[in-house]
C-alpha positions as CSV (number, residue, x, y, z in Angstrom):
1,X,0.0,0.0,0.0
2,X,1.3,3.3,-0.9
3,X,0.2,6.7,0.0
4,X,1.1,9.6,-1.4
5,X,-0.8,12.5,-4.1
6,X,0.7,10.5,-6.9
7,X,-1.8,7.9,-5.9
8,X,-4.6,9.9,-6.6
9,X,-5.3,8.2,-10.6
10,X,-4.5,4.8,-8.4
11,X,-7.6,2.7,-7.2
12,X,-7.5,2.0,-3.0
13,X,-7.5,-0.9,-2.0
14,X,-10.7,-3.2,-2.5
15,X,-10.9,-4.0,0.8
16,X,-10.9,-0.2,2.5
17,X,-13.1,0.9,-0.3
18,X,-15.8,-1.9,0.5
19,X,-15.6,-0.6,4.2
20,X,-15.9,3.4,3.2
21,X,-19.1,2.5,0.9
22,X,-20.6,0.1,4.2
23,X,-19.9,3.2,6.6
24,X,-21.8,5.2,4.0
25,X,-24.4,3.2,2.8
26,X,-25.2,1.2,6.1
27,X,-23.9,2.9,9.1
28,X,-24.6,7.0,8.6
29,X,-28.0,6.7,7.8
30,X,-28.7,4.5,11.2
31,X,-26.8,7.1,13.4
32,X,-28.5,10.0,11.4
33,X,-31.6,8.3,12.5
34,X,-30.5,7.4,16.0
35,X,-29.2,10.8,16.6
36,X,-32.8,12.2,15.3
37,X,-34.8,10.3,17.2
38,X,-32.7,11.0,20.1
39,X,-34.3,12.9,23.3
40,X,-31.0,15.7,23.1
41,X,-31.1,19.5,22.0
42,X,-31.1,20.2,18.5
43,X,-28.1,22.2,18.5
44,X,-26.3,18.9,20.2
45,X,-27.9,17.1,16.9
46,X,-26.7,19.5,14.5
47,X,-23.0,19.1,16.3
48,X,-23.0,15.3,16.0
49,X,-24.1,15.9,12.1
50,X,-21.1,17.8,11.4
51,X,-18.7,15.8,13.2
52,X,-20.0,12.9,11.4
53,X,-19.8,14.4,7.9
54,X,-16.3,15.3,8.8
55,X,-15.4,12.2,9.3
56,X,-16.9,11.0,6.6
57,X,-15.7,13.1,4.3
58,X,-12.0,12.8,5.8
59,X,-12.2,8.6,5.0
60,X,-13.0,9.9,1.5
61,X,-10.0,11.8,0.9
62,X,-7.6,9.4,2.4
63,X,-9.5,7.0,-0.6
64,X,-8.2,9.1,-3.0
65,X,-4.4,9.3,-1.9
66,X,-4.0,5.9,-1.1
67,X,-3.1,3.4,-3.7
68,X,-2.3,-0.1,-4.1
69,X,1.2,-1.5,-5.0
70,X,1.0,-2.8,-8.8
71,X,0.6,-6.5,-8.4
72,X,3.4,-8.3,-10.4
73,X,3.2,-9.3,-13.6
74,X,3.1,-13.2,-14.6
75,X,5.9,-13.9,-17.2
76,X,5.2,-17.7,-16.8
77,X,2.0,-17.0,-19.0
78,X,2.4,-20.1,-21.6
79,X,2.2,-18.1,-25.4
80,X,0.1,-19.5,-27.5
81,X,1.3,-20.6,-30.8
């Protein structure tokens, strides 16, 4: 795994991308429902909201500067004739 801004054309790895789109697809919209259901004041609700988009938005970034190491090439491929 490398990171760096020359990773930024460079997909992430499968396995943190899977987890950013769960955390997005899944888990923000049950705590954006927990926290508006919640008995707290809305300011502490619209607090929590930024934090989480924050967050959120932070994962996303570090998707785009890290990359994977090129996997290596297979030079025992058999040609075909």
């Amino acid at each position: 795994m490398k990171v760096g801004f020359d990773q930024i054309n460079v997909p992430a790895p499968l396995l943190y991308r899977r987890i950013v789109n769960a955390l997005i697809i899944i888990v923000v919209p049950a705590t954006l429902t927990l926290i508006g259901q919640a008995p707290i004041t809305p300011d502490t609700k619209v607090f929590i909201g930024e934090i989480l988009a924050y967050v959120l938005s932070l994962l996303k970034a570090i998707e785009f500067i890290l990359g994977q190491d090129p996997q290596p090439e297979d030079n025992a491929r058999p040609t075909q004739s």
